[in-house]
N, C-alpha and C positions, 0 to 999 in steps of 0.2 A: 631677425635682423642680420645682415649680411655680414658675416667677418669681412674686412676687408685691406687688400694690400692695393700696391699705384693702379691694378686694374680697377679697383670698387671706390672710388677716393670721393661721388658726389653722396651727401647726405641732402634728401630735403625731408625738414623737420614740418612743414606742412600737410606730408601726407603721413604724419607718423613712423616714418620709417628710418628709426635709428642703426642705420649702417656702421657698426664700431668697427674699428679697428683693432684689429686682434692679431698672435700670433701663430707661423704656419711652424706647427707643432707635431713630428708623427709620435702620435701615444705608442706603450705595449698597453694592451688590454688587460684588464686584470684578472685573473680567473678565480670566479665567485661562484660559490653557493647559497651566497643572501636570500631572505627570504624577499618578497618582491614588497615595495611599499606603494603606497596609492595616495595622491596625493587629494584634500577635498576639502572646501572652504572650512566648514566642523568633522573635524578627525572624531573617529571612534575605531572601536576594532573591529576589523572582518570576521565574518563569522566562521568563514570555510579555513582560517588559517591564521596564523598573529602577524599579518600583514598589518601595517599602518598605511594612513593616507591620505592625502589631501586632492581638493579640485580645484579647477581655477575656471573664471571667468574672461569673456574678451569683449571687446569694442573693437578698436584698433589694434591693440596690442592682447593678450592673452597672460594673464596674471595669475598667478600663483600666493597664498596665502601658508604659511607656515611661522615659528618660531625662531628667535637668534638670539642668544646672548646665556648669560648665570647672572642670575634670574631672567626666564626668558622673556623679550620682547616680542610684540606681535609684528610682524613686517610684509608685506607682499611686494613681489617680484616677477618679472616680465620673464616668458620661459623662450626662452631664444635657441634653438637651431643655428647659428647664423654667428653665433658669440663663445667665446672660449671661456674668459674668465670672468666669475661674477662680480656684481659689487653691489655696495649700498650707499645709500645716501646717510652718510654721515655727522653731517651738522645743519643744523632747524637753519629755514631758508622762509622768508616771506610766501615763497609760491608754493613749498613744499610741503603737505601735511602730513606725510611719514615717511619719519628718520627713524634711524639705527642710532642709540647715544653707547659708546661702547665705552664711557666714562662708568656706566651704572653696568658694565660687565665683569664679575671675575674672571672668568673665562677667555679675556680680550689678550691677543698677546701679539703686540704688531714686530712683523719681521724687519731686525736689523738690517744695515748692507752689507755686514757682515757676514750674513746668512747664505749658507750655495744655493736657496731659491733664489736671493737676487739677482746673485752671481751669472748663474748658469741657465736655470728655469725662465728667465725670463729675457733674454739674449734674445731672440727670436722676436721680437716686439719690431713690431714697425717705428717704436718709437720704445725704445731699451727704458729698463727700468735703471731710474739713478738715486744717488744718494742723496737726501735733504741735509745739506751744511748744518741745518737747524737742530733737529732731534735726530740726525744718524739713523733714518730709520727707511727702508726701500719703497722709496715713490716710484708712482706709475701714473700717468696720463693719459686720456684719450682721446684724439682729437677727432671732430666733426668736418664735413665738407661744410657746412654753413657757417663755419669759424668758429662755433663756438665749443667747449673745449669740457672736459672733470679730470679733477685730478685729487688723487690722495696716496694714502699707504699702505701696502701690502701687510695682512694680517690673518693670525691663525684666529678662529673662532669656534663655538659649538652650536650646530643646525639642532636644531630639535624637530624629528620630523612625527608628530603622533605620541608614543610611548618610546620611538630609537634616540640617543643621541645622537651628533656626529661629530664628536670633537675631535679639533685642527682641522679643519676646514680652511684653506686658502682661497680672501678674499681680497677683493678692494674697498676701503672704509674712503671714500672718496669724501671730503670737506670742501669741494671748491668747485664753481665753474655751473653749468648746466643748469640752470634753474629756468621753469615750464610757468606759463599758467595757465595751462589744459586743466581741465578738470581732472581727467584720468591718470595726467601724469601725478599729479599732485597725489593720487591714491597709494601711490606707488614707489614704496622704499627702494626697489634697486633692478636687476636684471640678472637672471638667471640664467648661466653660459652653459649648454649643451650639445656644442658639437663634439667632433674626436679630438680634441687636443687635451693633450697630459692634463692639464689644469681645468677643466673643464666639469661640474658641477656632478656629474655621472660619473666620468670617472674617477676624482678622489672620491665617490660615496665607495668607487671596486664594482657597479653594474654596465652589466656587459648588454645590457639592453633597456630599451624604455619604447613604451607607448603612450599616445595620449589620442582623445578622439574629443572633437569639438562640435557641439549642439549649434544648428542652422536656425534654432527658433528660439532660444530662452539663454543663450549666450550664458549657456555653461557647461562644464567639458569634466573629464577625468585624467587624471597622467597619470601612470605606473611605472616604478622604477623595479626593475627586474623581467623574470620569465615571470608568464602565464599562459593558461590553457583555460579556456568558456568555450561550454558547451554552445550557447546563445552563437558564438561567434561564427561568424560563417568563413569560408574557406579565404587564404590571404595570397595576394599574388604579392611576389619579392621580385624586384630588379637589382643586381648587384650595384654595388658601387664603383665609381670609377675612382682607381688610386694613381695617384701618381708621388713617385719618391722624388723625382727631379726638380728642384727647385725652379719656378719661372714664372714672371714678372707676375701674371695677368689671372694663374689659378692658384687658388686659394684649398692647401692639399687638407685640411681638416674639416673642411664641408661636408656636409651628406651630397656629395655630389654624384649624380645618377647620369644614363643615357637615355636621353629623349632623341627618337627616332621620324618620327613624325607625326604629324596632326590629321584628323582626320571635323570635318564637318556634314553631321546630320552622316547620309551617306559617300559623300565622297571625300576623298584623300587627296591632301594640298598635293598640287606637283612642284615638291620642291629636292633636290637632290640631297643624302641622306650627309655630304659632307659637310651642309650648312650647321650641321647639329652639335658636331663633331669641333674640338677644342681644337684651337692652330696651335702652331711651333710655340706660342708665347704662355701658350695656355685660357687665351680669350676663347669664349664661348661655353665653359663649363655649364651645366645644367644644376643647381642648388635648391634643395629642400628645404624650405626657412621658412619656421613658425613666427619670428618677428616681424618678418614683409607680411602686409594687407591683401595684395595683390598679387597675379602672375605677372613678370614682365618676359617678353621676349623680343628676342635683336632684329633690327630692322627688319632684313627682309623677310623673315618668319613671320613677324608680326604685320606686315605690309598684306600678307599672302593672306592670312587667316581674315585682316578684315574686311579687304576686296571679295571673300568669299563668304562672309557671314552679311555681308551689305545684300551682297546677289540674293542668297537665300529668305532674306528676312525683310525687305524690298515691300512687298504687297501687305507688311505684318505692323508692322514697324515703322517709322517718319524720323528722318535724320535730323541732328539740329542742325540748323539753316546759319548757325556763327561761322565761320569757319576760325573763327579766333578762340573760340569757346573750347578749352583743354582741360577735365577737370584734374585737379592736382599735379595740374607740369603734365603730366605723361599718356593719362588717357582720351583722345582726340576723337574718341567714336561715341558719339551719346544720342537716341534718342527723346523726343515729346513723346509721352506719354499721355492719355487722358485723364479726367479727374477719378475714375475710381479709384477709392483707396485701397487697394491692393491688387492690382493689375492681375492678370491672367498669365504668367509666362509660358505656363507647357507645353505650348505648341512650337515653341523655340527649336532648331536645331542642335544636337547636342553635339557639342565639339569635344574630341576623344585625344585625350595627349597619352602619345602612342611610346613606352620605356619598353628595355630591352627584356621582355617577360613578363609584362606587366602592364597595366593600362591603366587609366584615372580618367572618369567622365565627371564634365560640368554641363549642368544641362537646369533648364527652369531657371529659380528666383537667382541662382549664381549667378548665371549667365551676365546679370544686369546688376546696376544698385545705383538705388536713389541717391539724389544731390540735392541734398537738404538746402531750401531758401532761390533753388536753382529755374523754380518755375517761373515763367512770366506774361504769356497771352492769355489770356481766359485763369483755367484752373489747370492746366495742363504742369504736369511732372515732369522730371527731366531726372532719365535713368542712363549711366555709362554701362558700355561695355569693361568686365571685370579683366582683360587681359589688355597691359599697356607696354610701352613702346620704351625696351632699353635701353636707345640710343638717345629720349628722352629725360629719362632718368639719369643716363652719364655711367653707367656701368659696362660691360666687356660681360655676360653672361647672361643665362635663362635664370630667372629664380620662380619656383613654384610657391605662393603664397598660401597663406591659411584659408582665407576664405577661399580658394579649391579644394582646401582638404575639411571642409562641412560633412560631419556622418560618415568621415571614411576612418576606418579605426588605423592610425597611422602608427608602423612600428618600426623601430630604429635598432637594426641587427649588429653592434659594434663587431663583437663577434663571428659573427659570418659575412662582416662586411657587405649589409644589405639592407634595405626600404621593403617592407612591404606594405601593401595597400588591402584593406579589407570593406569592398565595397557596399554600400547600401545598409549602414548600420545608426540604429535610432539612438545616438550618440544621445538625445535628451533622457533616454532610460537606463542609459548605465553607471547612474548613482544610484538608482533603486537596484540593481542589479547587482552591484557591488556590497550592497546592503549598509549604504550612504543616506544619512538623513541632511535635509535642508535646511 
């Protein structure tokens, strides 16, 4: 999910993708020696080391399962790239079936406004944190572009991740606003903020890195909070990150924001000039790495280019849908009829290469497409979109690279070296046994 400032401001909560609003925050990194934890639905202990750990599952969103509270609560949370500070759902809600009750915590300690977190740490909000006349205690708010809105109270609390504690944890105990009745959301006690900003879920844990790699087929994944070294792993290509200390309107400086260079499809490379890629004077165009967003979106004319050039090639493969009103979820406008087999053949697909500065990330096969559930209608024919949509649809000012791109890529997050790497072709469905994770 996309932190966002007046550049990121539309939310559409139909295609899952909670755009919060966050603040642009430069961390110091903390310098650790931690041992690394691993996160996975049933913790147990690693055997190569006293790592803890947990995994998480995805649909739309990519969920995380761990403990909160004295005596712990079971809670799971949505692991966000794209978000700063976490929070949980607070108070029992008709649509929501799991809440955080930090009534039944000793451990619950919510910050006053008295407190220099209020004060200070949280200045930087798009929307400042204030004092509740009521109980004196430092509100925070977060609004949506679909108007709808959660709000509650900043609070120190204890993660239990495995066998570690992690007491004083700065969260939000949000009471109000936001309530879903998605299946999935309802699963799901809160959101887990991990980009670079000081308050941000990795850095109070003090890890100067984390990986996570997501299964294309059984929609389940691994995250690890720290360094590691697997033999298994194959070689990782890193693209630095783009920083920028200058405050300006449209980038959003605590992102995983990388440089995408160009595209390339099957064998050939968009002609498009490398300045399109390239943030303006205001900071529009940044490139962001978000486990929150579903999808890849890219800005007009990037995106105009890529699909006049995947039409060409896929032309004699492929049958367009014939609506031209037909957009699925707002923003993807390229879908074809599909026949009735029940699982399609994609690999003869061209495989489109998104080209970073050192680095590269291929979509290729079942990515490339994905069904639209309910969307058939002549005969038995399916109806599959193309996975990369149109940001000027969506109503954002940037590239965001989605999850379901990073399928079986083992994705790692260098705070530290200020860097992304990519580790490509990795059978993300086996590194719970790997990890010597049971199901």
């Amino acid at each position: 999910m996309m932190a966002s400032s007046s550049s990121l401001s539309n939310l559409l909560r139909q295609i899952s993708l909670l755009l919060l609003i966050f603040p642009l925050i430069l961390c110091n990194i903390p310098s650790s020696n931690q041992t690394p934890l691993v996160f996975s639905l049933k913790t147990q202990k690693l055997s190569q080391s006293s790592s803890d750990k947990l995994s998480f599952r995805h649909n739309v969103t990519l969920t995380v399962s761990l403990s909160v509270g004295s005596p712990p609560q079971n809670i799971s949370m949505v692991l966000d790239t794209g978000s700063e500070l976490s929070w949980l759902h607070c108070k029992k809600s008709p649509n929501l079936g799991s809440v955080f009750n930090p009534v039944s915590s000793s451990s619950y300690k919510p910050i006053p406004c008295s407190s220099n977190i209020c004060r200070t740490r949280t200045r930087d909000l798009p929307i400042p944190a204030s004092c509740d006349p009521k109980t004196h205690l430092c509100h925070v708010a977060i609004s949506y572009a679909d108007a709808t809105s959660i709000e509650g109270n900043l609070a120190h609390e204890t993660f239990v991740i495995g066998s570690s504690s992690r007491p004083g944890t700065i969260f939000g105990c949000m009471d109000s606003g936001l309530s879903s009745d998605s299946e999935e959301d309802a699963k799901t006690t809160g959101l887990m903020g991990m980009n670079r900003g000081a308050l941000s879920f990795v850095n109070q844990l003090g890890f100067s890195k984390f990986s996570y790699c997501i299964s294309g087929s059984d929609s389940s994944g691994i995250l690890l909070l720290g360094d590691s070294s697997f033999s298994w792993l194959g070689p990782i290509q890193y693209t630095p990150l783009v920083l920028e200390t200058t405050p300006l309107p449209y980038f959003d400086r605590v992102a995983y924001t990388v440089q995408l260079e160009g595209i390339r499809v099957g064998s050939k490379l968009l002609s498009l000039p490398k300045s399109v890629f390239v943030p303006d004077h205001t900071g529009a165009g940044q490139t962001m790495v978000d486990s929150g967003t579903q999808f890849t979106f890219l800005m007009g004319p990037v995106y105009t280019a890529l699909k006049t050039e995947f039409i060409a090639q896929t032309k004699s493969v492929l049958k367009v849908v014939d609506d031209p009103n037909f957009v699925f979820q707002g923003t993807m406008d390229l879908c074809y009829r599909v026949g009735s087999l029940n699982r399609p053949n994609f690999s003869g697909l061209p495989v489109v290469s998104l080209m970073f500065r050192g680095a590269e990330m291929t979509v290729s096969g079942e990515k490339l497409l994905y069904r639209v559930n309910g969307a058939g209608s002549e005969g038995k024919d399916q109806v599959y979109c193309f996975t990369f949509g149109n940001s000027d649809l969506l109503g954002i000012e940037a590239f965001v690279i989605g999850h379901h791109h990073q399928q079986n890529v083992w994705m790692e997050f260098d705070l530290a070296k200020s860097r992304v790497g990519f580790g490509a072709d990795v059978r993300c469905d086996q590194t719970s046994q790997r990890l010597g994770l049971r199901d």
